[in-house]
Kinemage of the C-alpha trace (Angstrom):
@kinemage 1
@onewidth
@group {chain A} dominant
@subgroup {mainchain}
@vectorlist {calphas} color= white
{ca unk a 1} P -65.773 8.119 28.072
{ca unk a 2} L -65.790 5.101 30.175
{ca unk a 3} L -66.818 2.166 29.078
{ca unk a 4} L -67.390 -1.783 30.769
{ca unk a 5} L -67.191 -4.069 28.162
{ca unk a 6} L -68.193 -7.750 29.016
{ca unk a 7} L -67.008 -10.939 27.306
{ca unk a 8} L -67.482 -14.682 27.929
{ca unk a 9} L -70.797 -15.551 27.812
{ca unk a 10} L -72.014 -18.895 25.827
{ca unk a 11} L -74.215 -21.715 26.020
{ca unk a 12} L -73.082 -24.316 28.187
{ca unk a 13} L -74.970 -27.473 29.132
{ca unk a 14} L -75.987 -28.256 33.281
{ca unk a 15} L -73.198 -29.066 34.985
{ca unk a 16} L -70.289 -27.086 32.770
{ca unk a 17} L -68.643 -24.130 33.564
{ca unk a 18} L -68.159 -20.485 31.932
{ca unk a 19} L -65.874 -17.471 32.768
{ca unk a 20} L -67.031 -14.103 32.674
{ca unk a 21} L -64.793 -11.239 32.613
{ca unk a 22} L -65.735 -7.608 32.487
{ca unk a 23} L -62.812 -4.487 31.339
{ca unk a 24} L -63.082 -1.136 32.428
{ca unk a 25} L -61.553 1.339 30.454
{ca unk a 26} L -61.587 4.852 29.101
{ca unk a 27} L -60.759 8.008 31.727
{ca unk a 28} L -61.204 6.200 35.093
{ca unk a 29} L -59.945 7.784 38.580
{ca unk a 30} L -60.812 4.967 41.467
{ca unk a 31} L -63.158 2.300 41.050
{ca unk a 32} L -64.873 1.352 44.091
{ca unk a 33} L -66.803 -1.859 43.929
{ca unk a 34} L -67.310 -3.846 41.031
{ca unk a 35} L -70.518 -6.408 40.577
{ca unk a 36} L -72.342 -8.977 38.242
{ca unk a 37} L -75.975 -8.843 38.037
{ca unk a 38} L -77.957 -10.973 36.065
{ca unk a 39} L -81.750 -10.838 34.240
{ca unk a 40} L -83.646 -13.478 32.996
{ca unk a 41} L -86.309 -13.148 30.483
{ca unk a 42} L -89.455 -11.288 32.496
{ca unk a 43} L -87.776 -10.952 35.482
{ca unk a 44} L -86.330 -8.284 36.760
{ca unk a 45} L -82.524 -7.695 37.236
{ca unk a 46} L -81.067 -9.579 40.376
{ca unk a 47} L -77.831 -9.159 42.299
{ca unk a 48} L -75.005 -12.075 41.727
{ca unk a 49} L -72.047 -10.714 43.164
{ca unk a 50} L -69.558 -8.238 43.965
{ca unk a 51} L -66.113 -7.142 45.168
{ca unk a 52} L -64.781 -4.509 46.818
{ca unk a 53} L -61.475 -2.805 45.930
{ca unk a 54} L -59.971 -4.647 48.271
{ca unk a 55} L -60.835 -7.701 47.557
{ca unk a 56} L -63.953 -8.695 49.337
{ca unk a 57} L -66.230 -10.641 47.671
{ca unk a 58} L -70.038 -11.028 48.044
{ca unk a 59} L -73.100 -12.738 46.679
{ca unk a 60} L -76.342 -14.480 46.040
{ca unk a 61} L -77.359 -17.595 48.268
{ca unk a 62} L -78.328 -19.075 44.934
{ca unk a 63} L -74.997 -18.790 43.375
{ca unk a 64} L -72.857 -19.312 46.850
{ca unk a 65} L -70.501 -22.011 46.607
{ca unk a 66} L -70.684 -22.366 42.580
{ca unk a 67} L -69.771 -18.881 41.179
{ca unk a 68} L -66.516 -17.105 42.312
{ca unk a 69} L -65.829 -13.163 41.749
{ca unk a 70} L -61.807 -11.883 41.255
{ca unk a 71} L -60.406 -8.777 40.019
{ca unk a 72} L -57.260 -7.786 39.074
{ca unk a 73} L -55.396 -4.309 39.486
{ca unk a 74} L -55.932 -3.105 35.445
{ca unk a 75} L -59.770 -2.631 36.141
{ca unk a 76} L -60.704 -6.166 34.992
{ca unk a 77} L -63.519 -8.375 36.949
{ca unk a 78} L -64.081 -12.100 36.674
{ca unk a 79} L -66.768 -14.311 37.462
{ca unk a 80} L -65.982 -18.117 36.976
{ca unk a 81} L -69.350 -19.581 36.990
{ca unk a 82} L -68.897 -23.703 38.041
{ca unk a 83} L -71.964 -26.290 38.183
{ca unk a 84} L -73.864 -24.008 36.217
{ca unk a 85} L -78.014 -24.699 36.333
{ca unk a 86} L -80.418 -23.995 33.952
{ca unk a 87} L -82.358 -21.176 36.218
{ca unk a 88} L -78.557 -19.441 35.867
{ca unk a 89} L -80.043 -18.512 32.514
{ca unk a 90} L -79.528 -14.741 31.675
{ca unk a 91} L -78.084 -11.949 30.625
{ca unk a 92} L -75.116 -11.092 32.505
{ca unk a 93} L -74.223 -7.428 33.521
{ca unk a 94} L -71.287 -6.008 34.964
{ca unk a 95} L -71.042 -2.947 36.938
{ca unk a 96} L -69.320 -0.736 38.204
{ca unk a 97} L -68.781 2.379 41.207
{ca unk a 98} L -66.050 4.509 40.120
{ca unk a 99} L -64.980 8.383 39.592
{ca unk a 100} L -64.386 9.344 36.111
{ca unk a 101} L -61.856 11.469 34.771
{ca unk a 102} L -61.004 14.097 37.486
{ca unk a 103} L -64.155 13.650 39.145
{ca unk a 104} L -64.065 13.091 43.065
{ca unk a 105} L -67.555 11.443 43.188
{ca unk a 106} L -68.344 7.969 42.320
{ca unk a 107} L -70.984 6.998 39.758
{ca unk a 108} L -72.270 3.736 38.795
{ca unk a 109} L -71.216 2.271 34.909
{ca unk a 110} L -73.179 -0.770 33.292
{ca unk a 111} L -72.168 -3.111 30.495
{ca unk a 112} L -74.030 -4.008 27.941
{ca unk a 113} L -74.552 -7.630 28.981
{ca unk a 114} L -73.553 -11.079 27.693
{ca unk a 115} L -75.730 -14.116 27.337
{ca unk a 116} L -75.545 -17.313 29.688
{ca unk a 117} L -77.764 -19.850 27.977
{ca unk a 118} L -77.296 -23.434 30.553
{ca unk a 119} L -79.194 -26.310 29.098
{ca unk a 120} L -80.754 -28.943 30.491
């Protein structure tokens, strides 16, 4: 069973910095794109960022600049989250397109999340 396990979150106050990092594991084939998404209490889940497998990174105007995405070849993701802003409050989600087991088609994983608390 695959799993995305997330780790890294905190409280932090305005202006620090956190790392995020996110591990795939269990029976995984190729993994496609990986992303951070983020939800804030009685909003709805938002986009952050992503990466592809080969490296290229995308993301949210309001994190441009501030949060950088990485990943590494043994199915881990980071997101090192600089100047950090109270609004960058949330839960923090990880995701993931990849084939599992012997599978040929791709299907999307989610962690479970990890809180980002930023005070003012």
């Amino acid at each position: 069973q695959v799993q995305l396990v997330e780790s890294g979150g905190g409280l932090v106050q305005a202006g620090g910095s956190l790392s995020l990092s996110c591990a795939a594991s269990g029976s995984i084939g190729r993994i496609r794109e990986m992303g951070w998404y983020r939800q804030a209490p009685g909003r709805q889940r938002e986009f952050v960022a992503s990466i592809t497998s080969g490296g290229n990174p995308n993301y949210a105007d309001s994190v441009k600049g501030r949060f950088t995405i990485s990943r590494d070849n043994a199915n881990t993701m980071y997101l090192q989250m600089n100047s950090l802003k109270p609004e960058d409050t949330a839960v923090y989600y990880c995701n993931a397109d990849l084939q599992e087991g012997d599978s040929y088609t791709y299907t999307y994983r989610w962690g479970q999340g990890t809180q980002v608390t930023v005070s003012s």
